[in-house]
Backbone as JSON, one array per atom type, in Angstrom:
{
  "sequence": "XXXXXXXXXXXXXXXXXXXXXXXXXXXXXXXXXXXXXXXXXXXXXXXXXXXXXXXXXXXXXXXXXXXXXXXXXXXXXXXXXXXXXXXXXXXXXXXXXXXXXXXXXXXXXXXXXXXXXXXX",
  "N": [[108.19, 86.88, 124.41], [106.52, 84.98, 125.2], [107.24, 82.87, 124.5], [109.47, 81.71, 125.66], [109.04, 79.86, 127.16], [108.73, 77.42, 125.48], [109.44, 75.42, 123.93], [109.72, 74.58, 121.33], [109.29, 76.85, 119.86], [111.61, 78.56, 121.15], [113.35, 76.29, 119.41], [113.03, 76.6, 117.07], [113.36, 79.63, 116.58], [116.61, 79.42, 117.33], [117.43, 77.65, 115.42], [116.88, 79.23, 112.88], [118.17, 81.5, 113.96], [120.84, 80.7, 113.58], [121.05, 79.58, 111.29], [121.79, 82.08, 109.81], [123.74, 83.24, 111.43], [126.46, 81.58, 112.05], [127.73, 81.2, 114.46], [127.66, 79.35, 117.03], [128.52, 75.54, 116.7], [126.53, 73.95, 115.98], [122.87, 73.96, 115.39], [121.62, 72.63, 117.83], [123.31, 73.5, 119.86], [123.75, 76.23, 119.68], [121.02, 76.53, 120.5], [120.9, 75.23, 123.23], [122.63, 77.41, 124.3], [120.79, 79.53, 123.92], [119.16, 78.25, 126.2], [120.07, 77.84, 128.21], [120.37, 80.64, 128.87], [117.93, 81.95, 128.92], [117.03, 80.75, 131.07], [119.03, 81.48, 132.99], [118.22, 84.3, 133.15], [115.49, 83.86, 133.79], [115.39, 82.52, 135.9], [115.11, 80.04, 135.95], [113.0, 79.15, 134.69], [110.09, 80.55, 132.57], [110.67, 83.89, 131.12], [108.7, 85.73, 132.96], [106.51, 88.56, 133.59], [108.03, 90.5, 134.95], [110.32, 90.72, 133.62], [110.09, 91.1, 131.62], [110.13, 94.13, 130.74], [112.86, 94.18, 131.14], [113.89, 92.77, 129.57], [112.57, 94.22, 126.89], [113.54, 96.36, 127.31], [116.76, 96.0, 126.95], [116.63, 94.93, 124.21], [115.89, 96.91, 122.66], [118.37, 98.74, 122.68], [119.43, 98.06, 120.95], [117.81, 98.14, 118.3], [117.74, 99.71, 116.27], [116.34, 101.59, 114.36], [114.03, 101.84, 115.7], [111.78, 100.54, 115.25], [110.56, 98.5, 116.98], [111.65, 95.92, 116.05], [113.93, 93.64, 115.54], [116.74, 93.7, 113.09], [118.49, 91.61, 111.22], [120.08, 93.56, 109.59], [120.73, 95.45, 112.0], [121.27, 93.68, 113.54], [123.92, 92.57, 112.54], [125.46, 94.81, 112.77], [125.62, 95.54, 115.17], [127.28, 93.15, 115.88], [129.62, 93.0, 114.28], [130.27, 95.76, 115.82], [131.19, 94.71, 118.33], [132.64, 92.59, 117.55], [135.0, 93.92, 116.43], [135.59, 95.41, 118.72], [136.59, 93.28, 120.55], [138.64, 92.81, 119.24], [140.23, 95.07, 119.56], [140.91, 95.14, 121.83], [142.23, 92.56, 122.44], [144.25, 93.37, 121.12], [145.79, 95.25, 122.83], [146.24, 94.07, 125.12], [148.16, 91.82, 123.8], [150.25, 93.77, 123.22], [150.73, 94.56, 125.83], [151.79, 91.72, 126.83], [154.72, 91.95, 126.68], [155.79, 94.23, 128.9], [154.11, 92.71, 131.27], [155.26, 90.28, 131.26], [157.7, 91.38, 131.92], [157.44, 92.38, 134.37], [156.73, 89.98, 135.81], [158.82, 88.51, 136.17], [160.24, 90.17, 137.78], [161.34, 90.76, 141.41], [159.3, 91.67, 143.47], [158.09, 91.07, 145.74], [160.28, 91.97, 147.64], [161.77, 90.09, 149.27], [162.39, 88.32, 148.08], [162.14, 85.13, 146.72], [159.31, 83.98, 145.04], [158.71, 86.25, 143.32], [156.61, 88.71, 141.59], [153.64, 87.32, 140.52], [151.13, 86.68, 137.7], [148.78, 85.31, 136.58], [147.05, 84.89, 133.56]],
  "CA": [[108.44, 86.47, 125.77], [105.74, 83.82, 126.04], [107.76, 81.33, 123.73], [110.47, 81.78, 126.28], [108.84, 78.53, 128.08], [108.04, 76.97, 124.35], [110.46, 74.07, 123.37], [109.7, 74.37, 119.91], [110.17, 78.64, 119.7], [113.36, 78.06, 120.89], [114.23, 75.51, 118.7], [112.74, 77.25, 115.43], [114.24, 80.24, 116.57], [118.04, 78.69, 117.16], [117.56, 77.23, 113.7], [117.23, 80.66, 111.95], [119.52, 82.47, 113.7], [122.67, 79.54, 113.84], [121.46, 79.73, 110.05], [122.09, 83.55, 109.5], [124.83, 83.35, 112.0], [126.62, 80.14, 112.64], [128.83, 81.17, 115.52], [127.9, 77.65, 117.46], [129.3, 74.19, 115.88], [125.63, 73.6, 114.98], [121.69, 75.0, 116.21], [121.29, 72.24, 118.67], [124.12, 73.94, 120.6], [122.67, 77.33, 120.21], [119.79, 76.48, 121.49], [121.26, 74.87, 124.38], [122.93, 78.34, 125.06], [119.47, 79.84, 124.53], [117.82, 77.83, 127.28], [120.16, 78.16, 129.38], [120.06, 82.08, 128.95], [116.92, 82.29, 129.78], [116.91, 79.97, 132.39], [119.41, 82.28, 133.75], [117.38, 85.92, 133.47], [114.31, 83.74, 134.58], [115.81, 81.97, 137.5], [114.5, 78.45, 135.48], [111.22, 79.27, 134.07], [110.08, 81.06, 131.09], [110.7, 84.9, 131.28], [107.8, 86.87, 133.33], [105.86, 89.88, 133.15], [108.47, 91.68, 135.51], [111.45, 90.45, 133.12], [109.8, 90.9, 129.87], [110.24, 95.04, 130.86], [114.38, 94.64, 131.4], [114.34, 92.35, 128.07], [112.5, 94.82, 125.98], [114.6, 97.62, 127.37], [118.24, 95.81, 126.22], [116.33, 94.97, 122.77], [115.76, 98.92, 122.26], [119.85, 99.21, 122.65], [120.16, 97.46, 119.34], [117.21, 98.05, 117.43], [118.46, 101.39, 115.63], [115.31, 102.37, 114.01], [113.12, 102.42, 116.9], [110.56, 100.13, 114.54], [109.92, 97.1, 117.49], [111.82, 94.3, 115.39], [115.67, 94.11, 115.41], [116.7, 93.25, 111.4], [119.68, 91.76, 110.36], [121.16, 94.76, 109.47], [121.17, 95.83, 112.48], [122.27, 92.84, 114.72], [124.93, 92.7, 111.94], [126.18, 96.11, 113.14], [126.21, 95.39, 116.55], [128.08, 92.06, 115.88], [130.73, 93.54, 114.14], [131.17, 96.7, 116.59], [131.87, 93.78, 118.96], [134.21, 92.07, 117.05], [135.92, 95.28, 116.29], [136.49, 96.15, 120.13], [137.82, 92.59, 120.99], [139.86, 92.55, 118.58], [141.19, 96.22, 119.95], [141.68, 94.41, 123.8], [143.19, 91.66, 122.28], [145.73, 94.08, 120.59], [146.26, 95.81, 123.66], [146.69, 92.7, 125.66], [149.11, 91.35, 123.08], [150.88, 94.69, 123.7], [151.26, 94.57, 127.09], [152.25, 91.39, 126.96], [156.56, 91.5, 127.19], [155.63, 94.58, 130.05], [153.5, 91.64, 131.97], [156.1, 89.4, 131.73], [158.75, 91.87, 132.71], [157.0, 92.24, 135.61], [156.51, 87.86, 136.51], [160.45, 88.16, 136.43], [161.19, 91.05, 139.26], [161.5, 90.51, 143.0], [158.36, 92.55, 143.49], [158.16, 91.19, 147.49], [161.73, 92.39, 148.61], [162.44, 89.33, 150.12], [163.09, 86.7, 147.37], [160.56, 84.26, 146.57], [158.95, 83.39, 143.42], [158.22, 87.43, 142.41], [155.13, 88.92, 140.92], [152.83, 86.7, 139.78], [150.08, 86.93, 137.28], [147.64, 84.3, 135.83], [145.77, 85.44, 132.49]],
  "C": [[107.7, 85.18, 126.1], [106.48, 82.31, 125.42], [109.05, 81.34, 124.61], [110.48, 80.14, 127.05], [108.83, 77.26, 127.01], [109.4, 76.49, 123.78], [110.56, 74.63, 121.89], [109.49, 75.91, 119.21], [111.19, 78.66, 119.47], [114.33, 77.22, 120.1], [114.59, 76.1, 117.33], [113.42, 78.51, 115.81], [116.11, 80.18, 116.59], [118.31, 78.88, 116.17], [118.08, 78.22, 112.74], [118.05, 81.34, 112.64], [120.71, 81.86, 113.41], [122.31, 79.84, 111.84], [122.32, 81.23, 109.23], [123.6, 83.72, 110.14], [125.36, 82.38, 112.9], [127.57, 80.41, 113.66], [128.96, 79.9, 116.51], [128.44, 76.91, 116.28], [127.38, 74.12, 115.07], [123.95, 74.61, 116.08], [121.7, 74.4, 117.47], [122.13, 73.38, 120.39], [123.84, 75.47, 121.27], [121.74, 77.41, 120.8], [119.75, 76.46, 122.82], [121.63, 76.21, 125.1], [121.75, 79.19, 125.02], [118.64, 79.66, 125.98], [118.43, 78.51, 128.32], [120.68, 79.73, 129.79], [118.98, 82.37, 129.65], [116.27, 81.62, 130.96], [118.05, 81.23, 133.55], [118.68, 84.0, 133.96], [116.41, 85.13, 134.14], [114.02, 83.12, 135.83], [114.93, 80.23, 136.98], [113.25, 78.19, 135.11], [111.53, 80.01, 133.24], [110.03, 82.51, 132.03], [108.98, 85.73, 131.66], [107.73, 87.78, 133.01], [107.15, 90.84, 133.3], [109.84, 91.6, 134.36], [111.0, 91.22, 131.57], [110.52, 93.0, 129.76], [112.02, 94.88, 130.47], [114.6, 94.22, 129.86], [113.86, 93.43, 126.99], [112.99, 96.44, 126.18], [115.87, 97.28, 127.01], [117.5, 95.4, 125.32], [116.76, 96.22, 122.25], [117.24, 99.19, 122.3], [120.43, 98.55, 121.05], [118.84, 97.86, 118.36], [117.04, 99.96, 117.34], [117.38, 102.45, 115.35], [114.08, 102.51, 114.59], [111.74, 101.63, 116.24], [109.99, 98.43, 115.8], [110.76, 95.72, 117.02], [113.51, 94.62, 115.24], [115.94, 93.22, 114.18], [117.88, 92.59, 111.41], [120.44, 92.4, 110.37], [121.95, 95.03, 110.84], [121.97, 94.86, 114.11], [123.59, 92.67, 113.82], [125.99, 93.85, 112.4], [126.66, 95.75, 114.44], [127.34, 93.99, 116.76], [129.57, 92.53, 115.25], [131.77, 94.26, 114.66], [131.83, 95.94, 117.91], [133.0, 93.21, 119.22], [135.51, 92.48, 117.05], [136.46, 95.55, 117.78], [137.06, 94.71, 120.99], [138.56, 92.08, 120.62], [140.91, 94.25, 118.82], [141.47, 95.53, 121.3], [142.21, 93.24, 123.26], [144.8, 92.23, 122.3], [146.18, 94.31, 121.94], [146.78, 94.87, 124.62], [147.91, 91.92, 125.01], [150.36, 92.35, 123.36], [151.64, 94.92, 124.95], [152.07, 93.52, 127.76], [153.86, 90.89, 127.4], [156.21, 92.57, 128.47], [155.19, 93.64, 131.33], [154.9, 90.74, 132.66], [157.74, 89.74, 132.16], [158.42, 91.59, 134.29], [156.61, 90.85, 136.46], [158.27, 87.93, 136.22], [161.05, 88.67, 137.59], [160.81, 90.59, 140.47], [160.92, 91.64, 143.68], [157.84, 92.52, 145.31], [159.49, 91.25, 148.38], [162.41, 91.26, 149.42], [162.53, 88.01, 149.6], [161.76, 85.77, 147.2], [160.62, 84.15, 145.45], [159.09, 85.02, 142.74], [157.09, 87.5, 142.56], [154.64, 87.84, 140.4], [151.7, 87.27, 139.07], [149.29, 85.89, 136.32], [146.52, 84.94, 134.96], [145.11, 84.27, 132.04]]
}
């Protein structure tokens, strides 16, 4: 929590995770969504006492073996079961799709007009 304010935490941290898991274009970028993470839980400062409680209560939702340190392994798991469920709401979304657009064709306000609308 205290490197939350610490330029050069954040950076060295970025680094290793964008290396382990490059989901940004590069670290700088990660980082950037770092800061401004915790600029958002900390309201623009480094994460406080009263914060540090909420952060090391959503840690404990991923760290499986209850050992303090979340591994690899197990942010691997949780990244996957992720993946896995929006790639099931995609499906389902893809699914619903020709229903959707049945429904942006009918004369859903009785009195002519454009129809239903819906903006995804």
């Amino acid at each position: 929590m205290d490197g939350s304010a610490n330029d050069q935490v954040i950076t060295k941290l970025s680094t290793r995770v964008h290396e382990l898991f490059p989901l940004r274009s590069d670290a700088d970028e990660l980082k950037d969504f770092v800061t401004s993470s915790i600029e958002s839980i900390a309201g623009g400062g480094a994460v406080v006492d009263k914060d540090k409680e909420s952060v090391a209560k959503g840690m404990k939702w991923v760290d499986d073996d209850g050992d303090g340190h979340i591994s690899k392994k197990e942010v691997g798991k949780y990244y996957n079961l992720a993946g896995k469920k929006f790639m099931e709401i995609s499906k389902t979304i893809k699914q619903l799709g020709p229903m959707l657009a049945m429904f942006g064709g009918m004369d859903m306000n009785g009195g002519g007009g454009d129809g239903f609308k819906m903006d995804l």
